[in-house]
C-alpha positions in Angstrom: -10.2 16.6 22.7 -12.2 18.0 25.4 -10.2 21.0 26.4 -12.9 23.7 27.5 -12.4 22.6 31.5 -8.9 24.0 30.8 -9.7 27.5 28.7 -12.0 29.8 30.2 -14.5 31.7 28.8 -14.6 33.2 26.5 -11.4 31.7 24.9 -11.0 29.7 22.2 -7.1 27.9 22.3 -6.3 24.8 20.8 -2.9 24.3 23.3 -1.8 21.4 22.1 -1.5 23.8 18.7 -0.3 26.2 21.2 1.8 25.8 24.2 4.4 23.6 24.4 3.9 22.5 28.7 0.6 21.6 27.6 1.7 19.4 25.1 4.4 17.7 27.5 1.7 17.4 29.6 -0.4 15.7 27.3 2.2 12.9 26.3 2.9 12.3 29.7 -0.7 11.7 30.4 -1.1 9.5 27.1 1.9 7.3 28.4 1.1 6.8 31.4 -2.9 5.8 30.2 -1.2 2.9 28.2 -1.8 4.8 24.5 -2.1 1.7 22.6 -5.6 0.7 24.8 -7.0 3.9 22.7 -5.2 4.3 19.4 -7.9 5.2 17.7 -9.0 8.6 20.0 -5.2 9.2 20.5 -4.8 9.8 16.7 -8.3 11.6 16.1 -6.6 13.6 18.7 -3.6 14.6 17.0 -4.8 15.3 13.4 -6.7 17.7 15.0 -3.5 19.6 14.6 -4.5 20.4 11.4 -1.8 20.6 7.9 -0.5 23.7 8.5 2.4 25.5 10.6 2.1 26.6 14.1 3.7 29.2 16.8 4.0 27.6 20.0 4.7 28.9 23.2 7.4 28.3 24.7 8.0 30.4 27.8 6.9 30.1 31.3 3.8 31.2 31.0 1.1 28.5 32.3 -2.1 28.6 30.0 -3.9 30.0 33.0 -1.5 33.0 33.5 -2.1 34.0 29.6 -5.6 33.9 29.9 -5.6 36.0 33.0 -3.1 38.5 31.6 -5.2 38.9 28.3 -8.9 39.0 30.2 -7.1 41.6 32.1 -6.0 43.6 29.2 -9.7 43.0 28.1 -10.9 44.2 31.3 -8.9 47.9 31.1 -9.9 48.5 27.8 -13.7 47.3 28.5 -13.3 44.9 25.7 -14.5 41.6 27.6 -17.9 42.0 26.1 -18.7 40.1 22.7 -19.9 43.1 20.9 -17.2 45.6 22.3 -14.7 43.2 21.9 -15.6 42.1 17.8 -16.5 46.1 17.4 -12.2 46.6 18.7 -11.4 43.7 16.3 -13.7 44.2 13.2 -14.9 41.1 11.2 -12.9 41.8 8.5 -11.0 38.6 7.5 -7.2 38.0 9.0 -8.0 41.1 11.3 -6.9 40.7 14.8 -5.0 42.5 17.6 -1.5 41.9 19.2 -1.5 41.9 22.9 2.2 41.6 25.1 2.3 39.7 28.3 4.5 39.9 31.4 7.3 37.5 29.9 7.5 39.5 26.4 5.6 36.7 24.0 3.2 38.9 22.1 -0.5 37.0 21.5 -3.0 37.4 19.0 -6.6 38.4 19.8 -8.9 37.6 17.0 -13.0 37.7 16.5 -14.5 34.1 16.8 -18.1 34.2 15.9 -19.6 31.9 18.9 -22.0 33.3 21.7 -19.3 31.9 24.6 -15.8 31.6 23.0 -15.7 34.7 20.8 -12.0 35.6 21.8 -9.7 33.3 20.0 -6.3 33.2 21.2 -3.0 32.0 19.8 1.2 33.1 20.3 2.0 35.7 17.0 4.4 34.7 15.1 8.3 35.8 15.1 7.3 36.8 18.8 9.8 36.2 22.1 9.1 33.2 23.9 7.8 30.7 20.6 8.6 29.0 17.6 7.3 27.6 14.6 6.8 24.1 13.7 5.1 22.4 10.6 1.8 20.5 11.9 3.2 17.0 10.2 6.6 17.5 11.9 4.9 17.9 15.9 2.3 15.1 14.8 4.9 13.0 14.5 6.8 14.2 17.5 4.0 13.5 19.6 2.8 10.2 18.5 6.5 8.8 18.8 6.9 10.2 22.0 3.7 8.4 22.9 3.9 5.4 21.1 7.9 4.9 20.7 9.4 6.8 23.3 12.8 5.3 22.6 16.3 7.4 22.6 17.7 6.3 19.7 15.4 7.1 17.0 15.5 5.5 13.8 13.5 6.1 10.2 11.8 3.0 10.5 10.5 4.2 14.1 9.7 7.7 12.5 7.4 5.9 9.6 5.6 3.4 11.7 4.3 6.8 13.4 3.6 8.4 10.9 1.9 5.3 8.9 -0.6 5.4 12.0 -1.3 9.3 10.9 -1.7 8.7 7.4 1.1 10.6 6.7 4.0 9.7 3.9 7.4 8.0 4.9 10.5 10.4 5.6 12.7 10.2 3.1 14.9 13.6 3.0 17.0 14.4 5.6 16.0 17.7 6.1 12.9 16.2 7.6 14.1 13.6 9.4 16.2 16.6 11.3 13.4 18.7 12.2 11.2 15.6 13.9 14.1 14.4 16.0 14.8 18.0 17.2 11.2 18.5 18.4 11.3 15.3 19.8 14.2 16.5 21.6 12.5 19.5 23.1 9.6 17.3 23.6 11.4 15.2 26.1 13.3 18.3 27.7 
């Protein structure tokens, strides 16, 4: 996904990790572009999520606004250089900075070892304004949004999703629940 037009330097976000309006955005985009005419991109796209769990943003907060309210922060503190800012951070492993913005969500800052996008940005966890979701769970979300779109959702709609990702069938309830409730606030 070629997101750099939308991050400016010298961040490094992956929003649709990140921020939930950008993902809205991006399923309403993907519909609208006919998503079966470029299956193959569309799920390169979303396993790009990774396996893990993610905070996403949830506030209203545009991805502009955050990085303008942490390059200003960056700014006062003379921090926007690379070597100022990764001296503030240190390169010691899992070291980075909390930062909070105008509507309360707190950010983390951490050192990303690249000449242009050495400020790598993401919501901290447990903070106002985001919530956590397992990277399987909003993979799926996504791709039925996309792909499926329809109200009632059924297991057999939730697997033929996640067939396309590679990813096992839902079998336990548990997970079943937490897909159709992201694809709830997906569509909200």
């Amino acid at each position: 996904m070629d997101i750099d037009h939308q991050i400016p330097e010298p961040f490094l976000l992956n929003p649709l990790k990140h921020h939930l309006g950008f993902i809205k955005e991006f399923i309403n985009r993907r519909i609208k572009e006919e998503p079966a005419a470029d299956i193959k991109n569309l799920i390169r796209e979303i396993k790009h999520l990774g396996t893990s769990v993610m905070d996403i943003h949830s506030g209203s907060l545009t991805i502009s606004d955050i990085c303008k309210e942490i390059m200003g922060f960056l700014l006062q503190k003379e921090l926007s250089g690379k070597e100022s800012f990764r001296l503030w951070i240190k390169t010691e492993p899992d070291s980075c900075k909390i930062i909070t913005l105008s509507d309360g969500s707190e950010w983390a800052v951490n050192y990303y070892d690249d000449m242009l996008r050495f400020v790598h940005i993401f919501p901290a966890r447990n903070s106002l304004n985001t919530f956590r979701v397992k990277a399987n769970t909003l993979k799926t979300a996504v791709l039925y949004c996309i792909m499926i779109g329809k109200d009632y959702i059924t297991g057999d709609d939730l697997n033929k999703v996640r067939s396309l990702l590679s990813l096992s069938p839902v079998k336990d309830t548990s997970d079943t629940e937490a897909i159709t409730e992201m694809i709830e606030i997906l569509r909200n």
